[in-house]
C-alpha positions as a printed Julia matrix, in Angstrom:
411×3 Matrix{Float64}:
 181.43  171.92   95.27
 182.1   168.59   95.84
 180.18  168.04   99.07
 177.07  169.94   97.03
 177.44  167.18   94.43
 177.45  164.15   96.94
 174.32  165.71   98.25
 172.45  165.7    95.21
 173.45  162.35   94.68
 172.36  161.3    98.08
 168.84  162.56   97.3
 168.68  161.13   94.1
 168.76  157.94   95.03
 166.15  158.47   97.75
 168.51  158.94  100.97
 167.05  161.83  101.92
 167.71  161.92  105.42
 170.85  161.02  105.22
 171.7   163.89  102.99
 169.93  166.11  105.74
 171.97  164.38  108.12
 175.45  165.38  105.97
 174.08  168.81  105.51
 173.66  169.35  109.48
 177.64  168.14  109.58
 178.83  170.39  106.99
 176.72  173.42  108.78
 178.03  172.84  112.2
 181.7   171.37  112.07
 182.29  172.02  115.53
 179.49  170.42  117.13
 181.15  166.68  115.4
 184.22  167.94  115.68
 185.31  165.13  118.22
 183.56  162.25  116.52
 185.97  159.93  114.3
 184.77  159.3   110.09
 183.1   155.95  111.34
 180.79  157.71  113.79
 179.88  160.26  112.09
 178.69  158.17  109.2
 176.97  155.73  111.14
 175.09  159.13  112.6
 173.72  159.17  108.48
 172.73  155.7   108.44
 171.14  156.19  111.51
 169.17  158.64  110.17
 168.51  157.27  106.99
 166.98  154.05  108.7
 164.9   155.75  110.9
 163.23  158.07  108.19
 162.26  154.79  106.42
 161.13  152.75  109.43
 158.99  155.84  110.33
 157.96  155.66  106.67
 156.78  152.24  107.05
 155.5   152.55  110.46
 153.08  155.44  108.6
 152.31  153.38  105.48
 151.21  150.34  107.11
 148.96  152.32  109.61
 147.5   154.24  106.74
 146.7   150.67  104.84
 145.23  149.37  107.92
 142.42  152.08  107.7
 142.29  151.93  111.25
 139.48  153.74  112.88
 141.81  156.39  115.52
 145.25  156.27  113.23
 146.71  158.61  116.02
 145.78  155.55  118.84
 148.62  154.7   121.15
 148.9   152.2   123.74
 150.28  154.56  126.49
 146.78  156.76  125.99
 144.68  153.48  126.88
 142.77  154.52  130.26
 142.04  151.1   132.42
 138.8   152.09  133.86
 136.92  149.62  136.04
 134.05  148.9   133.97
 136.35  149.09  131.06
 137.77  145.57  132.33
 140.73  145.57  130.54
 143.48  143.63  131.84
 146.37  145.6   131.6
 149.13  143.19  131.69
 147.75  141.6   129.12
 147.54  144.76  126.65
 151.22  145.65  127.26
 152.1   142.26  126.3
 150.24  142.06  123.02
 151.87  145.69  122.32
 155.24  144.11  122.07
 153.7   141.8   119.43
 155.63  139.35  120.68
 152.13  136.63  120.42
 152.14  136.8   116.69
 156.02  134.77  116.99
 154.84  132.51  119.94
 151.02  132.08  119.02
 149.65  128.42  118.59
 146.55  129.36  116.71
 147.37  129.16  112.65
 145.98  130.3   109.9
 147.54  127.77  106.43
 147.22  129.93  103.77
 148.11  128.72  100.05
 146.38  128.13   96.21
 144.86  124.67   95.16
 147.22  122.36   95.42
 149.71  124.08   97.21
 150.05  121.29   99.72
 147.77  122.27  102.66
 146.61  119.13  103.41
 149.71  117.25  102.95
 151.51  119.5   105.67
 148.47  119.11  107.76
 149.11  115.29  107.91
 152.65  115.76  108.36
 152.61  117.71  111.28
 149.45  115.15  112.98
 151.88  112.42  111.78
 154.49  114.04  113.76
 152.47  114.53  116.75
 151.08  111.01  116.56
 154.86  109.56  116.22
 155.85  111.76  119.86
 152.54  110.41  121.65
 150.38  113.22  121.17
 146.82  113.16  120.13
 144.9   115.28  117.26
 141.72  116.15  116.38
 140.75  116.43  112.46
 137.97  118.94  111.55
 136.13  118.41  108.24
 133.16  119.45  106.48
 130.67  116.66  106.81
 130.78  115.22  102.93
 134.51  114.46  103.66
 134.37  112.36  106.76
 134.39  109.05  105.1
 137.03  109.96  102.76
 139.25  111.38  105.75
 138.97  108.19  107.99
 140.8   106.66  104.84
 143.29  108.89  104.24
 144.03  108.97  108.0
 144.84  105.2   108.01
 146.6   105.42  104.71
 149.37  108.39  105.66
 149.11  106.92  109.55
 148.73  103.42  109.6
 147.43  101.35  111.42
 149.73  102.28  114.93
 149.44  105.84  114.63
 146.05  106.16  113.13
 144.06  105.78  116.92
 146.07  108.76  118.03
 143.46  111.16  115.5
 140.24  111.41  115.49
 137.93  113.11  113.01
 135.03  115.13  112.97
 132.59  116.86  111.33
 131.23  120.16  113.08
 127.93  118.12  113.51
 129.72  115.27  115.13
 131.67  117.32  117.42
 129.1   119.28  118.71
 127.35  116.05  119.83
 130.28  114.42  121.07
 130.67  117.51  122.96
 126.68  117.53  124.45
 127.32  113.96  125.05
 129.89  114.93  127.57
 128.64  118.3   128.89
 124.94  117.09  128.81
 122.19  118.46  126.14
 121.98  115.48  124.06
 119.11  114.43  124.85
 117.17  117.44  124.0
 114.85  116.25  120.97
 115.5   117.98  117.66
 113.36  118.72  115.01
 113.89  117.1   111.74
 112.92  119.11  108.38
 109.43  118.03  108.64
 108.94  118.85  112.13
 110.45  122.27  111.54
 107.58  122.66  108.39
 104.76  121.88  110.62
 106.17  124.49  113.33
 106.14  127.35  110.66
 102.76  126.35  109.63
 101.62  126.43  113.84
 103.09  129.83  113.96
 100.79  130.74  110.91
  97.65  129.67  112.58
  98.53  131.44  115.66
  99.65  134.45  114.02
  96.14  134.85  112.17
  95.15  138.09  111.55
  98.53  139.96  112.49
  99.99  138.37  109.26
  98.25  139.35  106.02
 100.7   138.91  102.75
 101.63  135.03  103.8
  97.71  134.74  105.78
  96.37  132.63  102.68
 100.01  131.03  101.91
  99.6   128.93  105.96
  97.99  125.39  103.98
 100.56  125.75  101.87
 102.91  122.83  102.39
 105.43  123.82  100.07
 105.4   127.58  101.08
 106.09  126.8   104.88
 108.77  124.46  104.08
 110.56  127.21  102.03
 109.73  129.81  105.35
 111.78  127.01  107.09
 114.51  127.09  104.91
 114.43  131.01  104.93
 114.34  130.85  108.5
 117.12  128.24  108.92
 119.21  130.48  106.97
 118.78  133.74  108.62
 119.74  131.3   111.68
 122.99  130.62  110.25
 123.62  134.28  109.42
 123.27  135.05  113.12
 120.16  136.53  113.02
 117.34  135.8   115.33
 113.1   137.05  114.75
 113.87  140.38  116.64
 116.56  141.46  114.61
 115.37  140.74  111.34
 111.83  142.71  112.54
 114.61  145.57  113.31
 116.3   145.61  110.39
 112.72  145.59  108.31
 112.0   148.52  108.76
 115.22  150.24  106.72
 113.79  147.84  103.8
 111.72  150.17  101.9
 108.95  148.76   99.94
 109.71  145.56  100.74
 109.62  146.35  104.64
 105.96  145.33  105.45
 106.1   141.41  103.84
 109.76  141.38  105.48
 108.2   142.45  108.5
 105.7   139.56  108.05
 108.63  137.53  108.08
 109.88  137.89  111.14
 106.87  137.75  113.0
 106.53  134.2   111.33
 110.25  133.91  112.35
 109.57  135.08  116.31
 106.79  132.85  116.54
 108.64  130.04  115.16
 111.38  130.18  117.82
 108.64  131.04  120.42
 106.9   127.58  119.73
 110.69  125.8   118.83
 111.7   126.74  122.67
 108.64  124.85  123.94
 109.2   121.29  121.76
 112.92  121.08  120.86
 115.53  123.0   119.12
 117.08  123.13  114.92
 120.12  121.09  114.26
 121.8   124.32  114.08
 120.87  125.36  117.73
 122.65  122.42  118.69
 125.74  124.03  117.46
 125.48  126.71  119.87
 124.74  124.68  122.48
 127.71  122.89  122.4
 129.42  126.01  121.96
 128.07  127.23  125.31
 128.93  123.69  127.06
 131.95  124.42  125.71
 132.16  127.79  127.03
 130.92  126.44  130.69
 133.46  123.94  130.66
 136.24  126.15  130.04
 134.57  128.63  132.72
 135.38  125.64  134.98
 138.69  124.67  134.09
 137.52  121.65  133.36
 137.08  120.52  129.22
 135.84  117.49  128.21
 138.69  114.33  128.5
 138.47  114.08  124.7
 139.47  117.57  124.01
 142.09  117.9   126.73
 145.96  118.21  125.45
 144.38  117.65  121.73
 145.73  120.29  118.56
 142.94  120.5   115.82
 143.49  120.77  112.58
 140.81  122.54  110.09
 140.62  121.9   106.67
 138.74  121.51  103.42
 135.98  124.41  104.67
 135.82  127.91  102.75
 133.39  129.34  105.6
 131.9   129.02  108.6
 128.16  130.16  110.03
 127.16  131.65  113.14
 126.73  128.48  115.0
 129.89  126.87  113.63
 131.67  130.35  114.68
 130.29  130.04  117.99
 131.73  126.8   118.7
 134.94  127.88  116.66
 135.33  130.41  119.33
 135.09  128.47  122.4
 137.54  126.05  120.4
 140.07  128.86  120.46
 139.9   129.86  123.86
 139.88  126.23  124.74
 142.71  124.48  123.29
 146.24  124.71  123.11
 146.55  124.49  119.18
 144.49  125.27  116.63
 145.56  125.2   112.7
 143.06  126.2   110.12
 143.81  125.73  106.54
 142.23  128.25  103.69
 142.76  128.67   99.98
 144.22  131.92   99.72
 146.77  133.25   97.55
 148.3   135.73  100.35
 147.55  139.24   98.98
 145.86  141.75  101.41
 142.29  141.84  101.08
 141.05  145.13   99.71
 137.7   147.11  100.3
 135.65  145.66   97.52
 137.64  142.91   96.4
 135.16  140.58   94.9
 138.06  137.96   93.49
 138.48  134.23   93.43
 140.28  134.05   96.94
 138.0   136.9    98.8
 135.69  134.91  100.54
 138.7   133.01  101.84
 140.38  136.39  102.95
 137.19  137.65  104.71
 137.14  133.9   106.65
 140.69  134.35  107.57
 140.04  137.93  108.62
 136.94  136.5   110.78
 139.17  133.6   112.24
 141.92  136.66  113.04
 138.9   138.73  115.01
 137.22  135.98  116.76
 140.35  134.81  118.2
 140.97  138.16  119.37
 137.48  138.33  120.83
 138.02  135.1   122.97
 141.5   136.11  124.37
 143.51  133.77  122.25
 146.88  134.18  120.07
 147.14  133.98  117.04
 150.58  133.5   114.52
 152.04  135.01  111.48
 149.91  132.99  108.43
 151.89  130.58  106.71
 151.58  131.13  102.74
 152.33  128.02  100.56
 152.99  129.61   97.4
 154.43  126.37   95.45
 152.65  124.49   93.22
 152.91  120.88   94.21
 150.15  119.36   92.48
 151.82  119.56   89.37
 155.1   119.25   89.89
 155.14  116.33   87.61
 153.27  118.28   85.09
 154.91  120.99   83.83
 152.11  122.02   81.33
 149.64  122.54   83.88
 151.68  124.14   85.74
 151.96  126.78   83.32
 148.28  126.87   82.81
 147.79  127.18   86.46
 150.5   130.26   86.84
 148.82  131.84   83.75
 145.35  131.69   85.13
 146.95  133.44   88.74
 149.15  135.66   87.22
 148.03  136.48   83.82
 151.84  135.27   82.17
 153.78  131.98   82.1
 156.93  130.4    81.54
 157.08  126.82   79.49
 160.36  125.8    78.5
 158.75  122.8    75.93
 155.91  121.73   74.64
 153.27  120.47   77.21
 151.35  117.03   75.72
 149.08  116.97   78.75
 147.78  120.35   77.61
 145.61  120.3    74.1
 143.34  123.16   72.4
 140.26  122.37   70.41
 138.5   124.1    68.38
 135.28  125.76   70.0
């Protein structure tokens, strides 16, 4: 009677297995006969840990929405033309990369102290001899050189150097050669659009009487530019017209303007864009060779201040990863798991850092466990917005006084 009520009790508070495990002793008294109290319990912890590390194991796969669920490692076959190193898989299926990777992705709200830890750890680097490399969007370069001398100073300041993807990428065809390859300003790339209208003639007849139009070929340049950035090229876009419904013929239009446009852009020069991917494939070559640029050698870079990145950018992203020894990216993200769907104010960060996670992958490098900076240092010294802040992310607060840096008027 008494074993029957330890069993129920067992399974009410969810130890299931262990119960089972009990129940198997009570059945078969011989079979443990030999084993002392303290083995035989640790046979139903035993059991109860593995039921709930299976349990796990299952959950997490399921919430992965992987494509095969049932996929093991053991079943991979290492065909020739399959080129798949095998030493290599078996040591990504211990996991043990995601303790020892040098690739980072800084996750962490507004404020959370990104940046700050960012300069700590090129401070640190700069104080043991060791030189960084600063990535920023373009409209914070002059802003960054400042900051770098004011956390640095003036000794440790010349061991960083910061760039904006535009800036690197020439630095980089400065070195690897390509620099010299004339590129189009706006204007040029207007009056290209408007060539490929003349020579297009009668193929093109929605955008035939638009070709004098100044203002319409600059926008077809724009349009164009930004298909570019998407990854998408004149012969894609024509394939992907034809899915468009009624709007299939003037997209098809389109990219006819867009294929003749790169045909006459190969002849003259390339977009500012294009040089992008070229440096990404000097990059590429170099590493090929074993041989990177002296500037990049022995260098970590640090990413920050960007909430995406384009086609070309990834391109050169992805050679950076392959290339170099460290590579730290910092993102505003809260740290919950992106969902199908999710359309809120930290998505487009989660699909970057999902991105950053695959194109590492796709370029053979390793990548660590993101770091999540969940305090609120910004306002540490204002409790009141604190609480604002917290409410806004949470949707509750906690103020133990009155805040007078926070006031309500009247709409």
């Amino acid at each position: 009677m008494m074993n029957n009520s330890t069993i129920e009790a067992l399974k009410a508070m969810r130890f299931s297995a262990m119960a089972a495990e009990f129940e198997r002793q009570l059945d078969d008294p011989a079979a443990y006969s030999h084993l002392g109290f303290e083995e035989r319990f640790a046979l139903m912890v035993d059991a109860e840990w593995n039921r709930r590390q299976q349990n796990r194991l299952a959950r997490c796969i399921r919430e992965a929405h992987f494509a095969t669920p049932a996929a093991m490692i053991e079943d991979i076959e290492y065909h020739e033309d399959r080129r798949l190193d095998k030493s290599q898989i078996l040591r990504f299926a211990t996991c043990k990369y995601i303790e020892d990777g040098h690739h980072i992705i800084l996750k962490g709200a507004s404020g959370s102290g990104k940046t700050t830890l960012l300069y700590q750890r090129i401070r640190a680097r700069a104080e043991a001899g060791e030189k960084s490399i600063l990535l920023v969007p373009e409209q914070f370069t002059s802003s960054t050189e400042g900051r770098i001398y004011r956390e640095l100073g003036d000794a440790l300041s010349g061991m960083v150097e910061s760039f904006s993807f535009t800036s690197l990428a020439e630095k980089i065809l400065s070195t690897e050669g390509g620099a010299a390859v004339q590129t189009l300003s706006d204007a040029g790339r207007t009056v290209l659009v408007r060539r490929a209208l003349e020579e297009l003639q009668d193929n093109v007849h929605y955008y035939h009487r638009h070709r004098r139009s100044a203002a319409f070929c600059q926008m077809a340049a724009q349009t164009i530019d930004e298909l570019k950035s998407a990854g998408l090229s004149g012969r894609q876009l024509a394939q992907l017209a034809g899915a468009c419904g009624a709007e299939s013929g003037k997209l098809s239009e389109l990219a006819l303007i867009f294929q003749g446009y790169e045909t006459l852009l190969a002849r003259s020069g390339m977009d500012p864009s294009d040089r992008l991917e070229l440096a990404g494939a000097r990059l590429e070559e170099a590493l090929a060779r074993h041989s990177l640029p002296e500037f990049l050698r022995d260098r970590a870079v640090f990413i920050d201040e960007f909430d995406t990145f384009n086609a070309p950018k990834k391109r050169l992203l992805g050679a950076m990863l392959a290339a170099l020894p460290s590579v730290t990216v910092a993102l505003c993200d809260d740290g919950a798991p992106l969902l199908p769907g999710d359309l809120s104010l930290f998505s487009g960060a989660k699909q970057v850092a999902a991105q950053l996670r695959q194109l590492a992958r796709k370029n053979g490098a390793e990548v660590a466990v993101p770091q999540l900076l969940r305090k609120d240092l910004r306002h540490r010294n204002a409790p009141g917005l604190a609480a604002v802040a917290e409410l806004l992310e949470t949707g509750s607060c906690t103020a133990d006084a009155p805040a007078g840096e926070v006031r309500l008027f009247a709409a």
